[in-house]
N, C-alpha and C positions, 0 to 999 in steps of 0.2 A: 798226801801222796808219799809212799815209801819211795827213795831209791834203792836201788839194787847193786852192793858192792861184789864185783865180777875180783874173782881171785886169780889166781895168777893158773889155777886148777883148769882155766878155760884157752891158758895158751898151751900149745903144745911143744915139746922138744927133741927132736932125735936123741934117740936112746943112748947114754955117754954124750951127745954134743953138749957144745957150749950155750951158756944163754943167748947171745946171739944170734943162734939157730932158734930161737923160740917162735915158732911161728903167732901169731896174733889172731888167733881161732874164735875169740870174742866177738873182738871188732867184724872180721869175715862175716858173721853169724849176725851181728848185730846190725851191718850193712842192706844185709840180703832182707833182713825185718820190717829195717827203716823204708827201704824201697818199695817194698810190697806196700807200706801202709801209705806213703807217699805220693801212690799213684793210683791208689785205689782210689781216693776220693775224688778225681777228676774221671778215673776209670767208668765209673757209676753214670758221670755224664753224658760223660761220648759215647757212652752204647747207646742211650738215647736216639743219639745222631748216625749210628751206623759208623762211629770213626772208633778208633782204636790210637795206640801210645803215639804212632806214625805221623797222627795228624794231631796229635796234640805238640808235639814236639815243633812242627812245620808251623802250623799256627802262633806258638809261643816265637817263634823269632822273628817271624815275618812282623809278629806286631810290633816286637821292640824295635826293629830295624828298616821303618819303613822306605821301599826301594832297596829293598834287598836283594844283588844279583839270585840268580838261579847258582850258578857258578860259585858262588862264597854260601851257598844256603850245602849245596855239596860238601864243601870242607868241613861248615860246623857241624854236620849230623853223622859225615864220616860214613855216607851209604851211596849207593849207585846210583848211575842216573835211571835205570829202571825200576827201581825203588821206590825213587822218590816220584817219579811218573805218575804212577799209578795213585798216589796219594794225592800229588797237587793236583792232578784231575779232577779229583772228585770232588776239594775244595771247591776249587774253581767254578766247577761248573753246579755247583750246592750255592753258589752266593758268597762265599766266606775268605777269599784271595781273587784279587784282580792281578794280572799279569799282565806288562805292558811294556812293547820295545824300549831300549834304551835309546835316549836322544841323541847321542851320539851313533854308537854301533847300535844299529836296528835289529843287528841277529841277537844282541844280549836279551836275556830277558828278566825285566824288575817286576820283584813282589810286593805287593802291600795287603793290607787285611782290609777287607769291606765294615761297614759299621756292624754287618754282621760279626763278621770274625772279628775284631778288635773287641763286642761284648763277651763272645763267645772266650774267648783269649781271656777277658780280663779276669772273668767269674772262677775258670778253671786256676789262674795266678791267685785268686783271694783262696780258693781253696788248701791252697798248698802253704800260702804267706801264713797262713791261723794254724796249721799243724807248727809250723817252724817255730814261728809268735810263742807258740804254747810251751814248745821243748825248751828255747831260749831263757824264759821268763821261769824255768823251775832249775835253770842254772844259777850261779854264781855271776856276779860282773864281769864284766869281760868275756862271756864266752863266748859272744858274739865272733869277737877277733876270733879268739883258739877256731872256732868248727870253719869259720872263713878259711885261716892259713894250712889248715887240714884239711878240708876239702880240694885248696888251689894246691896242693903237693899232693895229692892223689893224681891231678891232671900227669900226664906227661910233660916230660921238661922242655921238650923241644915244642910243645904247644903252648906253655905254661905262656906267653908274651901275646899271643894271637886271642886266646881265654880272656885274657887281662883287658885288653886293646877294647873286643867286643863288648865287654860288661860297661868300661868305661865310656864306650860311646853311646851304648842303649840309653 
């Protein structure tokens, strides 16, 4: 496997400005690549199912976070509640998410994945863990750290603790 050294020919700079101004035209492009290939391989599944990135995304949290408010499943996806409506429905009533009052407040309502969706969840997670597995292993030591503290400072800062919090508890 070659790698590919990306020259500095791929960042861009306002015309007179300063390097600092250099926008990171690579990495953008490099981004948009990585995702596309990232999501395709689960992509391929869930058409199978009639599901789309929506319920990939819903599934992948509900498993790590079994009893997952409805209400904090809102904040990490960062989309409406008729959004995500429309989606846990379909779950739900496919076999693949159980919803069930909270035992305290009976209006909350907790997520868990069925044995369904927990296999379903897991296959589509080994898919993506073998793309990563592979980019990892044709790095250098340590890259593992780099692409981790590069990825968590792409977050927003003011989520960057909430990110943290949830990974640590999965």
């Amino acid at each position: 496997m070659t790698d590919v050294n990306f020259s500095d020919s791929t960042s861009l700079t306002a015309p007179g400005g300063p390097a600092e101004d250099r926008m990171p035209i690579d990495l953008i492009e490099l981004l948009f690549f990585a995702y596309r290939d990232f999501t395709s391989d689960p992509d391929t599944i869930l058409a199978e199912f009639g599901f789309g990135r929506a319920h990939h995304r819903v599934l992948h949290f509900v498993s790590r976070n079994p009893g997952l408010r409805v209400t904090d499943l809102l904040g990490i996806l960062r989309i409406t509640k008729q959004s995500l409506a429309r989606v846990l429905k379909q779950l739900i009533d496919e076999g693949y998410i159980l919803q069930e009052p909270g035992p305290v407040d009976r209006r909350e309502r907790l997520l868990t994945t069925t044995p369904l969706g927990q296999d379903l969840a897991e296959r589509l997670t080994r898919l993506q863990a073998r793309r990563i597995q592979r980019a990892l292993a044709a790095m250098p030591e340590g890259s593992h750290e780099i692409a981790r503290q590069f990825l968590y400072h792409m977050i927003d800062p003011d989520q960057r603790g909430d990110v943290a919090r949830l990974i640590e508890q999965s």
